[in-house]
C-alpha positions as CSV (number, residue, x, y, z in Angstrom):
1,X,33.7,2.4,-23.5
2,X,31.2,0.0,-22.6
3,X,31.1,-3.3,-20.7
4,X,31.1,-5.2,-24.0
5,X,34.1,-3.0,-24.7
6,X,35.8,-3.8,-21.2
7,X,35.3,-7.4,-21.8
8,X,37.3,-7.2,-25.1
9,X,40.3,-5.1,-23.8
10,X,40.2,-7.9,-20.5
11,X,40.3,-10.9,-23.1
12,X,43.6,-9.3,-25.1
13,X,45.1,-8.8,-21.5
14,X,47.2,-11.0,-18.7
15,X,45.9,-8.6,-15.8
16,X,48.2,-11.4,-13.6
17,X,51.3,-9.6,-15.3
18,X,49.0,-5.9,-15.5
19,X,50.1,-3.4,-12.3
20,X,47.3,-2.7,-10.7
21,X,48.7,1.5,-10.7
22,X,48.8,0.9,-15.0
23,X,46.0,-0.4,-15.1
24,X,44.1,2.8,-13.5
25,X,46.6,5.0,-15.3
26,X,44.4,3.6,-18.4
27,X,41.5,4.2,-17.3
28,X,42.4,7.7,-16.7
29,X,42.4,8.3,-20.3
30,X,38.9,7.3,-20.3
31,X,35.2,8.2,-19.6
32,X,34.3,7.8,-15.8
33,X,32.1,5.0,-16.7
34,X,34.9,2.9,-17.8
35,X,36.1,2.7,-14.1
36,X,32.9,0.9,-13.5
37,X,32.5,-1.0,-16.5
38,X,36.1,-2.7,-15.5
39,X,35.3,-3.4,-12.4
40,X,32.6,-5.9,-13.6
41,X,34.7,-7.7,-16.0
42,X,36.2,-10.4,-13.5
43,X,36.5,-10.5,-10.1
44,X,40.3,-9.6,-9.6
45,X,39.8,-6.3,-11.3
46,X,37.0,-5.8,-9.5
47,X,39.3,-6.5,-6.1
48,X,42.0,-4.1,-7.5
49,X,40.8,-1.5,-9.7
50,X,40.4,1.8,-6.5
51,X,40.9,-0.5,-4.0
52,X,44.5,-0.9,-3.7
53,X,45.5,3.2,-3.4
54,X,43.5,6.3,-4.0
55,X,45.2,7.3,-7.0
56,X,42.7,6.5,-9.7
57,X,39.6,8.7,-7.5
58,X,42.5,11.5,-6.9
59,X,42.9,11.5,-10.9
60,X,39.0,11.4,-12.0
61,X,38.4,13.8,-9.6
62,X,41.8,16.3,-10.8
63,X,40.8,15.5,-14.2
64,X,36.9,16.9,-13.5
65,X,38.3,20.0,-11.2
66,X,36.7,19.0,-9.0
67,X,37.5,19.5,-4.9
68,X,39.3,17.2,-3.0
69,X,38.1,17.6,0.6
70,X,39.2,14.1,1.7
71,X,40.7,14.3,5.3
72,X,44.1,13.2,6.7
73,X,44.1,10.2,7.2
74,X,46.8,8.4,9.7
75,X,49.5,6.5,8.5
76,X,48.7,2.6,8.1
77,X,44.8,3.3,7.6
78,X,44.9,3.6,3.7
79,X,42.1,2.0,3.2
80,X,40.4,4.6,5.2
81,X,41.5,7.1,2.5
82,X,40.8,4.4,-0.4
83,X,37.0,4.8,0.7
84,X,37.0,8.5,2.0
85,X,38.2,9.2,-1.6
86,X,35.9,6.5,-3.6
87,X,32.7,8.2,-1.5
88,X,33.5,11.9,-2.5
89,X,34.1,11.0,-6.6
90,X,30.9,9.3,-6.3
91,X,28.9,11.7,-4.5
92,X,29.8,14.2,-7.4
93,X,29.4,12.3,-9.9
94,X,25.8,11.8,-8.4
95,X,25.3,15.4,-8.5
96,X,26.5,16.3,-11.4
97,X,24.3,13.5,-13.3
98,X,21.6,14.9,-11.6
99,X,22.0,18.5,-12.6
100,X,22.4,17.3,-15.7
101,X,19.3,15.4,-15.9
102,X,17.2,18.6,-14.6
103,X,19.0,20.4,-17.7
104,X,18.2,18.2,-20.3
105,X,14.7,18.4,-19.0
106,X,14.5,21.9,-18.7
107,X,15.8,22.1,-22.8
108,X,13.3,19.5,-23.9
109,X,10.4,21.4,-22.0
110,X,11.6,24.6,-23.5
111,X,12.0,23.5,-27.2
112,X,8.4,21.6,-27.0
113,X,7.0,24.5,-26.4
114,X,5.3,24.7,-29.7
115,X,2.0,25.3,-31.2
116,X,1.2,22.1,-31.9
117,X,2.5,21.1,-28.1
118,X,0.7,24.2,-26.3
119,X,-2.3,21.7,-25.5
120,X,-0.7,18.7,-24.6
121,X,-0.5,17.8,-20.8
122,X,2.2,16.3,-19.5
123,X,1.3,13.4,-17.0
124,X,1.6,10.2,-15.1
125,X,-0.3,7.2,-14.7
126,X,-0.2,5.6,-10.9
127,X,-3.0,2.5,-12.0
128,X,-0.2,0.4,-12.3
129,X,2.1,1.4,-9.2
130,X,1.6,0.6,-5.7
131,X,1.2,4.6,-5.5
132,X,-2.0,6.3,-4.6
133,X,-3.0,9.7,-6.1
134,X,-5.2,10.2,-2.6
135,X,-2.2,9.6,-1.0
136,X,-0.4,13.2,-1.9
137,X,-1.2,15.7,0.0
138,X,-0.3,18.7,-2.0
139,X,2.1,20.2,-5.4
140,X,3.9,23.0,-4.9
141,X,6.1,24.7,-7.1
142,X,9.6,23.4,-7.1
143,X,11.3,25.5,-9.3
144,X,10.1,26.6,-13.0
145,X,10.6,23.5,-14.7
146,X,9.1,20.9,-11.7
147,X,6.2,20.4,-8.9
148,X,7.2,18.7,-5.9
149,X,4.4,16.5,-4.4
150,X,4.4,15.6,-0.3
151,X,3.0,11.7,0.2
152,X,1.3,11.0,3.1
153,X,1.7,7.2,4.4
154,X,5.1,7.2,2.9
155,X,6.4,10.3,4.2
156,X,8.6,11.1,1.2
157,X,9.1,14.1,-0.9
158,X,9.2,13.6,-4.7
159,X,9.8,15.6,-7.6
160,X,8.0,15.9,-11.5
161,X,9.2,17.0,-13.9
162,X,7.8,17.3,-17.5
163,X,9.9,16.6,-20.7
164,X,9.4,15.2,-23.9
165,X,9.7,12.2,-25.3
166,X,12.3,11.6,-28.2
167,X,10.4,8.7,-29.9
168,X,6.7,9.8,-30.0
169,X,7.3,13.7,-29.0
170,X,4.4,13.4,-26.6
171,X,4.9,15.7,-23.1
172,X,5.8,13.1,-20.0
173,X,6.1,13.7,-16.7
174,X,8.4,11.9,-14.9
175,X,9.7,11.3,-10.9
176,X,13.4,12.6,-11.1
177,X,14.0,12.5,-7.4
178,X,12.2,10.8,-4.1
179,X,13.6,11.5,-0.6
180,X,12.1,9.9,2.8
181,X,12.0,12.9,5.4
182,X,10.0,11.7,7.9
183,X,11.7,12.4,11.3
184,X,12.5,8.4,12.4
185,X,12.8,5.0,10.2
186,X,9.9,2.9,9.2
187,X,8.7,0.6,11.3
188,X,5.4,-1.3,12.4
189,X,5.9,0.5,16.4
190,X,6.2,3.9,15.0
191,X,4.9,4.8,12.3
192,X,4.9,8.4,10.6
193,X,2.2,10.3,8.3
194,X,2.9,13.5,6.7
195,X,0.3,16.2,6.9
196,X,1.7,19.2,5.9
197,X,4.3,20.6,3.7
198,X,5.3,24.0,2.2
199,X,8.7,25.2,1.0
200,X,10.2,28.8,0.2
201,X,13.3,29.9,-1.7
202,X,15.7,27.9,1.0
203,X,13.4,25.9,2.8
204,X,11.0,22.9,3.1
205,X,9.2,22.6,6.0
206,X,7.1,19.6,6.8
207,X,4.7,18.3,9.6
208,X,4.3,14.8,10.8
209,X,1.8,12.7,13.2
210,X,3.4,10.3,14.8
211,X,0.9,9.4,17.4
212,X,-2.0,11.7,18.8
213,X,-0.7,15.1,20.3
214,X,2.9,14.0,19.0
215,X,3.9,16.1,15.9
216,X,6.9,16.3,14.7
217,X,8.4,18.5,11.8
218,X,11.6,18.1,9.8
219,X,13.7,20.9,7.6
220,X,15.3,20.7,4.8
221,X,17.5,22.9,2.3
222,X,15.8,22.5,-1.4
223,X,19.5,22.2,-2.9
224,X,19.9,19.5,-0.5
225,X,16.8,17.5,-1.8
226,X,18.5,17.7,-5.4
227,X,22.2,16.9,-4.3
228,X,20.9,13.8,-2.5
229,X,18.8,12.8,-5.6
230,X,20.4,9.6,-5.5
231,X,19.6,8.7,-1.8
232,X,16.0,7.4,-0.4
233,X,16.5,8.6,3.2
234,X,18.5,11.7,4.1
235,X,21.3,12.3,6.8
236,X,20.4,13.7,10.0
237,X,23.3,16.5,9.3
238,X,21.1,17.5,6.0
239,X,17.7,16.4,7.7
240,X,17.0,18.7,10.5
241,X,13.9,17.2,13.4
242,X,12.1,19.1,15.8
243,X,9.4,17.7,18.5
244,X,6.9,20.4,18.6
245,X,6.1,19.7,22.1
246,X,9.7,20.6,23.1
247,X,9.5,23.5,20.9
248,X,6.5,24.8,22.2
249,X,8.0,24.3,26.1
250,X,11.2,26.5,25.1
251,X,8.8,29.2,23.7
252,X,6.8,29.1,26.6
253,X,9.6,29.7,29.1
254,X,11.8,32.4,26.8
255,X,11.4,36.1,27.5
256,X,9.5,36.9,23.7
257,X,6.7,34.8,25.1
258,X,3.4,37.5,23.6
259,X,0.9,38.9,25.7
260,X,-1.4,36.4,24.9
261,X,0.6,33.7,25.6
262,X,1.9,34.6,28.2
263,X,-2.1,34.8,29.6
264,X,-2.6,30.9,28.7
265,X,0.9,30.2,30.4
266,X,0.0,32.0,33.9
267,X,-3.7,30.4,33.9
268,X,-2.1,27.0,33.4
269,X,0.9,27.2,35.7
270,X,-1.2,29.2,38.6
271,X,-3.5,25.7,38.6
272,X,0.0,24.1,39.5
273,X,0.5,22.6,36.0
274,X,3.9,22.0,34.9
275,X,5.0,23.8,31.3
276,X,6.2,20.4,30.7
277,X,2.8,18.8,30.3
278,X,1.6,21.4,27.5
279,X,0.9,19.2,24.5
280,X,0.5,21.0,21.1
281,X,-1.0,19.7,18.0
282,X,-0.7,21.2,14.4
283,X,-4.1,21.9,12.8
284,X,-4.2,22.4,9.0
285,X,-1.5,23.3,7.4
286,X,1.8,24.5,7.0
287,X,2.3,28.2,5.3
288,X,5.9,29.6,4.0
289,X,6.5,33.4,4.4
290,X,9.5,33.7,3.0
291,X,13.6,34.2,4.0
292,X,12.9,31.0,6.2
293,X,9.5,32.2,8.2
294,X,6.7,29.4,8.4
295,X,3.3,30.1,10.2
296,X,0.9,27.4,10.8
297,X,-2.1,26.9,13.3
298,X,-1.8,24.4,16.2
299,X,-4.4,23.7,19.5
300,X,-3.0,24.0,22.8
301,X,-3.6,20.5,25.2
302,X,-3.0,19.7,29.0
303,X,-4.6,17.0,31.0
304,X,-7.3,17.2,32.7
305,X,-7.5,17.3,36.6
306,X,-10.9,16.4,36.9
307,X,-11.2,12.8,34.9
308,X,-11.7,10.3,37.5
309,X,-13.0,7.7,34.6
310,X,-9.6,6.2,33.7
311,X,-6.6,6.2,36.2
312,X,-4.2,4.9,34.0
313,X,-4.7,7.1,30.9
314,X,-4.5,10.7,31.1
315,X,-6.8,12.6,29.1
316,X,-6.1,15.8,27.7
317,X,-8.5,18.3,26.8
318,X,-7.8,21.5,24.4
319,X,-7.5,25.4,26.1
320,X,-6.2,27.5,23.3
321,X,-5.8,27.5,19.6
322,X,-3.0,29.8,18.4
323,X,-1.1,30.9,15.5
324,X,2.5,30.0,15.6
325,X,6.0,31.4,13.6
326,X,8.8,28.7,13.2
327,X,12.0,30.4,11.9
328,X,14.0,28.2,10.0
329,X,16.9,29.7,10.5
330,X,16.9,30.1,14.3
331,X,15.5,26.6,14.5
332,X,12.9,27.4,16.7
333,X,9.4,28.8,17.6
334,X,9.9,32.8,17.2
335,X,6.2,33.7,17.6
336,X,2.7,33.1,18.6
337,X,-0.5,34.4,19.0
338,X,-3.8,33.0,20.7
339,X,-6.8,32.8,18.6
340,X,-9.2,31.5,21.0
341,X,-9.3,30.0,24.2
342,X,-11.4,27.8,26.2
343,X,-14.4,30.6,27.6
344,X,-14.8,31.1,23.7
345,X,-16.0,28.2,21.0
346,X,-12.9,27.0,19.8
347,X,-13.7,26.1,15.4
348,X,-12.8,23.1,14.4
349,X,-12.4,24.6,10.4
350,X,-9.5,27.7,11.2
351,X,-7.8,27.8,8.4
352,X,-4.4,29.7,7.2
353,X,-4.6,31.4,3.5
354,X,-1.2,31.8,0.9
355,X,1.2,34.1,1.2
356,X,1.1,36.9,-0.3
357,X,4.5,38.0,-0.9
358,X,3.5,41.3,-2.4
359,X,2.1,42.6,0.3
360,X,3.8,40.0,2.9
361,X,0.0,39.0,4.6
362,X,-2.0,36.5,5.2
363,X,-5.2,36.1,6.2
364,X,-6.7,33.5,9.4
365,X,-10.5,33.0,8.9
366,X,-12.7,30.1,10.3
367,X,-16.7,30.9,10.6
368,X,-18.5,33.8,9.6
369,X,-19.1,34.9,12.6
370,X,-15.8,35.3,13.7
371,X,-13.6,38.3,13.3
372,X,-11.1,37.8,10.3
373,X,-7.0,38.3,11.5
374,X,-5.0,39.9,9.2
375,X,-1.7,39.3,9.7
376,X,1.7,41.4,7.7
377,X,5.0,39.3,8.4
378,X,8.0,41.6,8.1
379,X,10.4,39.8,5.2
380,X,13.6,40.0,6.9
381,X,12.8,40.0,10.6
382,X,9.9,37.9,10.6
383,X,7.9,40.4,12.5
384,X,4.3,39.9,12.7
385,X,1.3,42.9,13.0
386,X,-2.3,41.8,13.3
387,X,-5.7,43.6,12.5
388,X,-8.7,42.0,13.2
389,X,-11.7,43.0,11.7
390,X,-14.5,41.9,14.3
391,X,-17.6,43.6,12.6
392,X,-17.2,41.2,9.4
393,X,-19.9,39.4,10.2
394,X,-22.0,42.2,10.6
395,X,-21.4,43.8,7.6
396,X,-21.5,40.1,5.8
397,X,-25.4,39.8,7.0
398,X,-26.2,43.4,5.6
399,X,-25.0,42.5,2.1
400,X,-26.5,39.1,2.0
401,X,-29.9,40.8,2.9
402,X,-29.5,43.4,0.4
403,X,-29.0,40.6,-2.2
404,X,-32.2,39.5,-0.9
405,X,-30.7,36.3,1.1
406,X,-31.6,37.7,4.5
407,X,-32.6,34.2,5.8
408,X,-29.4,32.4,4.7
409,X,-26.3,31.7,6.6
410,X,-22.9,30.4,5.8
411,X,-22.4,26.4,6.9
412,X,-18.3,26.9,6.2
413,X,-15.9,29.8,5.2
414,X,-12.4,29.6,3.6
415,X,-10.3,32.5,2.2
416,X,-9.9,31.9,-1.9
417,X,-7.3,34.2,-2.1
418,X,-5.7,37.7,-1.0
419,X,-4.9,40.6,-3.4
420,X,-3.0,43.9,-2.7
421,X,-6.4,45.3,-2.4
422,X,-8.8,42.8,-1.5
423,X,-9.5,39.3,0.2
424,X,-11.4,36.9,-1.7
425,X,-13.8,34.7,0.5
426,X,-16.1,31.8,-0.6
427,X,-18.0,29.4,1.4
428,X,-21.4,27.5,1.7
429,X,-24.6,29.3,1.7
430,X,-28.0,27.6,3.2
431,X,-31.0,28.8,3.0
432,X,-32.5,27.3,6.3
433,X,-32.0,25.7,8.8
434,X,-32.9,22.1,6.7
435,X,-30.1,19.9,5.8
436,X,-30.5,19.2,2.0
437,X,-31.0,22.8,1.4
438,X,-27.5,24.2,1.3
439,X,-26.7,25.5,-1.9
């Protein structure tokens, strides 16, 4: 049935002398679409058809199998039930058009997969869109069929997904789903960028800046991301918010605080600071462990007692830089570990490496000359053992000088990637100590 249809059927009908309850007891014989299609035929269907009872949503959603968790509602508030029971059809109906999209894609990836399609990218032009490829921070992998990409300035999460196209059989890819999760509403007084994002099996985790030394992050289930396809900003009951400046406080003052935390905290609160003036700032990004278990690197802030330069501002300065564990499913900071501290030069290029769920580790490098932490995160528990290897740097000089590069030094220092038996490192070598001779 389509509108064309509906108007047909409306012009061979007196809906004046039409119940409104046999009028929906037709449509119940046909496709869900028709319900929609009639309401736009003239205005009084559109004022009757699912507005007068519930009858016609209780039959479309019997008719599907679908459950019917609409609540009791008191007697003389109908219309309360009317639109309880309007909101749950459509909300499945949502869903199930969107599994059924990522289905249909899925097939058409899968039967494209031929020879003459094995060199074909799949992609998407943003030249013409007010979208800006700079603007995405990172792709991760959604699931085995899609990438979701994490955009910066407008703090949404948004989902690709590559399928072929019927009429020229060329590979597309295509947006199938966009969701705002930035922890507060747009608006020109507070404004939100995302910096950071990483998901797991359950999970995605991501980091905002709100204003300097004011991060936020927000969690969210990945089936809920796909059952709210059709929505641009999520619920707060599906969108969970956490001020990382409160988190940081309730860590602080709980019983699992670590040794070396627990050495910042005393230092700080002996100077008759407050816990409540820590301020803590993520740095880099945001790196899923699994069953829920996120680690990322922030600095450690509190103001400083000794600026007499600007009364009215308060001006913080930086006295640790630590490694931290957010469990998504306690909802809160479960770990941390200082990586430097103030009497040591904190590096402004620390940097967290993947996963590696084979061995559960990851690696935290930032210059050459400092010691490398390997860290093992325990799946289920989320418990965390560290080795550091402090002679690195050492042995990193010897083999440059028996490669005959004993006058060179590294300028920066990332780790590539971490195998079950080795950790792959890359960086900038110079030469000398001259600028335009870094190689």
């Amino acid at each position: 049935t389509t509108l064309g249809d509906a108007s047909k059927i409306a012009d061979g009908i007196n809906n004046s002398f039409l119940p409104v309850a046999v009028l929906e007891h037709i449509l119940g014989f046909l496709p869900e679409e028709s319900t929609g299609f009639f309401s736009m035929v003239c205005k009084d269907w559109n004022r009757e058809i699912g507005k007068m009872s519930p009858a016609l949503w209780q039959l479309l959603l019997k008719r599907r199998n679908w459950p019917d968790q609409t609540i009791q509602i008191e007697v003389g508030k109908i219309s309360s039930l009317i639109d309880e029971t309007k909101k749950l059809y459509v909300s499945h109906y949502g869903i199930c058009k969107s599994i059924n999209t990522l289905i249909d894609g899925m097939s058409n990836v899968r039967s494209g997969v031929e020879p003459e399609f094995r060199n074909t990218f799949a992609f998407q032009s943003f030249q013409d869109t007010k979208d800006d490829l700079n603007d995405i921070i990172s792709f991760k992998h959604f699931n085995e069929s899609t990438l979701i990409a994490g955009c910066a300035s407008e703090c949404n999460l948004r989902i690709y997904e590559a399928m072929k196209n019927d009429t020229t059989g060329n590979l597309l890819c295509k947006q199938i789903v966009s969701v705002r999760t930035a922890p507060f509403p747009h608006s020109r007084k507070r404004k939100c960028l995302l910096t950071s994002m990483d998901l797991d099996d359950e999970y995605i985790l991501c980091c905002f800046q709100v204003r300097w030394l004011c991060n936020w992050i927000t969690l969210v289930r990945k089936e809920e991301i796909l059952l709210n396809s059709t929505e641009t900003n999520l619920d707060s009951d599906v969108l969970k918010r956490f001020d990382l400046n409160s988190l940081m406080v309730t860590y602080c003052k709980s019983e699992n605080l670590s040794n070396s935390m627990d050495d910042v905290v005393e230092r700080f609160v002996t100077d008759g600071n407050a816990i409540e003036d820590m301020a803590t700032s993520v740095h880099g990004r945001i790196v899923a462990c699994q069953n829920g278990i996120f680690m990322f690197i922030a600095n450690i802030f509190i103001p400083d007692d000794d600026d007499d330069i600007n009364d009215s501002a308060i001006t913080m300065i930086q006295i640790a830089r630590v490694i931290v564990q957010f469990s998504a499913k306690r909802e809160a900071i479960t770990w941390c570990n200082v990586i430097s501290h103030e009497m040591e030069p904190i590096n402004t290029n620390t940097v967290l490496s993947s996963y590696n769920p084979m061995t559960q580790t990851l690696i935290c490098t930032s210059t050459p000359s400092s010691p490398i932490i390997y860290m093992q995160v325990e799946r289920r528990r989320g418990t965390v053992s560290i080795d550091t290897f402090k002679d690195f740097s050492r042995q990193w000089q010897d083999s440059l000088r028996q490669s005959g590069w004993g006058n060179s030094a590294f300028t920066s220092f990332i780790v590539t990637a971490v195998s079950q038996k080795y950790i792959i490192l890359s960086g900038a070598l110079r030469k000398d100590e001259t600028e335009d001779s870094c190689v």
